[in-house]
Biotite code that builds the C-alpha atoms (Angstrom):
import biotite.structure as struc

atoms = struc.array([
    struc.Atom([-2.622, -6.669, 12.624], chain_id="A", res_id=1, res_name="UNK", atom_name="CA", element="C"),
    struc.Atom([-1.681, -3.340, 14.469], chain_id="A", res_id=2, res_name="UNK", atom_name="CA", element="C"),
    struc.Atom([-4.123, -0.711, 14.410], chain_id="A", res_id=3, res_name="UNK", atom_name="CA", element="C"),
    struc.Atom([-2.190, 1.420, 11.455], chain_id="A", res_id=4, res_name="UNK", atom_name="CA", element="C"),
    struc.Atom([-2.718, -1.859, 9.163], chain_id="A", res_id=5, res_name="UNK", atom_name="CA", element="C"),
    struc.Atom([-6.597, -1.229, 9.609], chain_id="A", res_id=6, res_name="UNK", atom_name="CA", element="C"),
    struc.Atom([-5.994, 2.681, 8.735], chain_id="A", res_id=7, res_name="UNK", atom_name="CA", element="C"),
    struc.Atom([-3.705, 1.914, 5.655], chain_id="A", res_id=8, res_name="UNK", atom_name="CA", element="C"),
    struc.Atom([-6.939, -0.705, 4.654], chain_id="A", res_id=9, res_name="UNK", atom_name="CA", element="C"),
    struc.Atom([-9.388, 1.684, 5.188], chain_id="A", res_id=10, res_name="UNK", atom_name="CA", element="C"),
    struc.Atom([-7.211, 4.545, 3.405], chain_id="A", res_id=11, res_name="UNK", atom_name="CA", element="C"),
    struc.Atom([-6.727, 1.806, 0.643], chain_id="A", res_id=12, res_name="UNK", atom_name="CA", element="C"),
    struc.Atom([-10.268, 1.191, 0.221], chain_id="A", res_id=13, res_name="UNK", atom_name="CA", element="C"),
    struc.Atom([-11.074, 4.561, -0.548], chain_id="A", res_id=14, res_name="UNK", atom_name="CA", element="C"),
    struc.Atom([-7.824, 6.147, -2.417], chain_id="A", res_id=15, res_name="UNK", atom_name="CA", element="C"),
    struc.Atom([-5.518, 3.202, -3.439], chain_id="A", res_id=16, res_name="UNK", atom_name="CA", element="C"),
    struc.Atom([-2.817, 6.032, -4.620], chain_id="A", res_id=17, res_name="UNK", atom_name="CA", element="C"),
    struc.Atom([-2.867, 7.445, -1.006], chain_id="A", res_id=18, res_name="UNK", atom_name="CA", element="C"),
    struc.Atom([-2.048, 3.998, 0.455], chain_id="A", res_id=19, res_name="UNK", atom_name="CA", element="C"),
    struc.Atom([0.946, 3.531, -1.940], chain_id="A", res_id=20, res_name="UNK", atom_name="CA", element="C"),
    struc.Atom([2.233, 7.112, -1.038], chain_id="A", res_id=21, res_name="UNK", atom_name="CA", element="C"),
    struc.Atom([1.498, 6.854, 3.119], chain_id="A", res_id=22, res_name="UNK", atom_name="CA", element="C"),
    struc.Atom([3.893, 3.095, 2.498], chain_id="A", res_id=23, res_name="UNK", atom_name="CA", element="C"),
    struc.Atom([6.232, 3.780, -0.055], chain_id="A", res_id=24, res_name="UNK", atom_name="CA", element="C"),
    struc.Atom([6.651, 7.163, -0.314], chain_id="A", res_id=25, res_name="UNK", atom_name="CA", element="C"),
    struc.Atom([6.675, 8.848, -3.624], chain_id="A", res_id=26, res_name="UNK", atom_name="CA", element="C"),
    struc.Atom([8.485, 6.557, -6.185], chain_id="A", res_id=27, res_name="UNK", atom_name="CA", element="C"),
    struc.Atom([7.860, 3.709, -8.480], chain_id="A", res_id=28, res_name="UNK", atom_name="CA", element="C"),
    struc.Atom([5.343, 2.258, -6.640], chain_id="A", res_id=29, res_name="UNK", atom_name="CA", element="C"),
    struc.Atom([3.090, 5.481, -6.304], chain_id="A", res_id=30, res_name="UNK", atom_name="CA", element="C"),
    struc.Atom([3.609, 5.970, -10.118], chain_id="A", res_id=31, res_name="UNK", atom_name="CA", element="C"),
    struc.Atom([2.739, 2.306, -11.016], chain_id="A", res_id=32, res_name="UNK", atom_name="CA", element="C"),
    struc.Atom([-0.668, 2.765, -8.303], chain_id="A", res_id=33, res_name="UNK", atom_name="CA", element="C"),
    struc.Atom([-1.796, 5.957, -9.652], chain_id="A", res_id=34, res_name="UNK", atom_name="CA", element="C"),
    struc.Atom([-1.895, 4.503, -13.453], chain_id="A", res_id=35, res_name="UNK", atom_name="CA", element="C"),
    struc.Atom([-3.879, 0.939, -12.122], chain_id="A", res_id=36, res_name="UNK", atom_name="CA", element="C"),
    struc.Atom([-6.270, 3.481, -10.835], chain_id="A", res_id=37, res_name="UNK", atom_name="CA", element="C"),
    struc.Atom([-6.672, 5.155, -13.239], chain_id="A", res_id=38, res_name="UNK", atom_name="CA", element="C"),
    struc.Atom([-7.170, 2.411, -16.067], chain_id="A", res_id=39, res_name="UNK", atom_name="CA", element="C"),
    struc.Atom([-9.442, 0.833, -13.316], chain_id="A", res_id=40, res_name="UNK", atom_name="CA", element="C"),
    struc.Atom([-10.603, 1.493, -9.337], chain_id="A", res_id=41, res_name="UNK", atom_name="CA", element="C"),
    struc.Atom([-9.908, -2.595, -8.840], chain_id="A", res_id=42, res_name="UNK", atom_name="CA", element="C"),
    struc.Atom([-6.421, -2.642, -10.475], chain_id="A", res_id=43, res_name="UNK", atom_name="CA", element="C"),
    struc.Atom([-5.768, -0.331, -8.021], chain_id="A", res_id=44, res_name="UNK", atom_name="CA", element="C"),
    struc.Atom([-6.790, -1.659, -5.015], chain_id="A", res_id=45, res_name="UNK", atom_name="CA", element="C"),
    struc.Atom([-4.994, -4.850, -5.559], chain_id="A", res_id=46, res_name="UNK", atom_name="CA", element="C"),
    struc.Atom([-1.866, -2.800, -5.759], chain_id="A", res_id=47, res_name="UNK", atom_name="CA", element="C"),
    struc.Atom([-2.239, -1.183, -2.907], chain_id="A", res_id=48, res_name="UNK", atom_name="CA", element="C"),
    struc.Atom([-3.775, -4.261, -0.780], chain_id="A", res_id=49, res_name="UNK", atom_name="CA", element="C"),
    struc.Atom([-0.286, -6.203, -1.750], chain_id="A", res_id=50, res_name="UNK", atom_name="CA", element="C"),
    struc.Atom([1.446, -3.339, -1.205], chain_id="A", res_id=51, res_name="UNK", atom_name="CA", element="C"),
    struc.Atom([0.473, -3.109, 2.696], chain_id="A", res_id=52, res_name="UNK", atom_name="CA", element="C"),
    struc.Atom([0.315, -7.409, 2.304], chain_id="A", res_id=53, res_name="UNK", atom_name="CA", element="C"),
    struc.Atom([4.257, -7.060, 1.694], chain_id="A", res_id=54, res_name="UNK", atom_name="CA", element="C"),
    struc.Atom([4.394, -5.006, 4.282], chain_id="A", res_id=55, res_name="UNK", atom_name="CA", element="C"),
    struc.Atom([3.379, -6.694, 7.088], chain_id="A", res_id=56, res_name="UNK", atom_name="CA", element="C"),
    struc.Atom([5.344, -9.673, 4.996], chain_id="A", res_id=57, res_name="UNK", atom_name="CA", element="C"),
    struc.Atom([8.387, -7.346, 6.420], chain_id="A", res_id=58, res_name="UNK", atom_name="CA", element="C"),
    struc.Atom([7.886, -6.201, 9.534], chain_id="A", res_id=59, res_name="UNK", atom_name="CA", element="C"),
    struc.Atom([7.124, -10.131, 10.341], chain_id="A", res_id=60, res_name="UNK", atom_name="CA", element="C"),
    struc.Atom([10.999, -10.880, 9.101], chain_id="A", res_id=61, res_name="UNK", atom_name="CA", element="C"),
    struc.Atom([12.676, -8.141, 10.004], chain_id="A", res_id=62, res_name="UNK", atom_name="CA", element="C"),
    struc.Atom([11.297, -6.090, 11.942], chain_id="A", res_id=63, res_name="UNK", atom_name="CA", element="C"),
    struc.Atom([9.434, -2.415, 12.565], chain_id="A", res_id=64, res_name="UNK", atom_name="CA", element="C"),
    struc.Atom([11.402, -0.582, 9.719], chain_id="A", res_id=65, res_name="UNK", atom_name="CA", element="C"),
    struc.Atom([12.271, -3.580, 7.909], chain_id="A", res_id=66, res_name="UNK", atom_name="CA", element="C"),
    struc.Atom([10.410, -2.591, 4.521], chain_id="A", res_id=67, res_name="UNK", atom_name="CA", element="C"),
    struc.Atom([12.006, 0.457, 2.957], chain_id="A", res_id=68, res_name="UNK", atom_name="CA", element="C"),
])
């Protein structure tokens, strides 16, 4: 785990939306994290903690710059 995984936790811990936006930029994903937060804090934390779980899921197959 590199040292931006911790950040993107930490970030994730206390604005899941921010998380979604800092991986995927702003698209479906962002949309679908800001509404789980919104219905519920924990909906969207598990978003955004699969979110940087994928990830890392990427980079380990392909490669810095692998996930797009």
């Amino acid at each position: 785990m590199a040292c931006s995984d911790f950040c993107l936790i930490i970030i994730a811990i206390i604005f899941p939306p921010l998380a979604a936006f800092m991986i995927t930029g702003c698209g479906c994903d962002l949309l679908i994290n800001i509404c789980l937060t919104l219905l519920g804090f924990i909906p969207g934390h598990i978003h955004a903690f699969w979110l940087i779980y994928r990830r890392n899921q990427a980079h380990k197959m392909y490669g810095p710059g692998g996930y797009s």
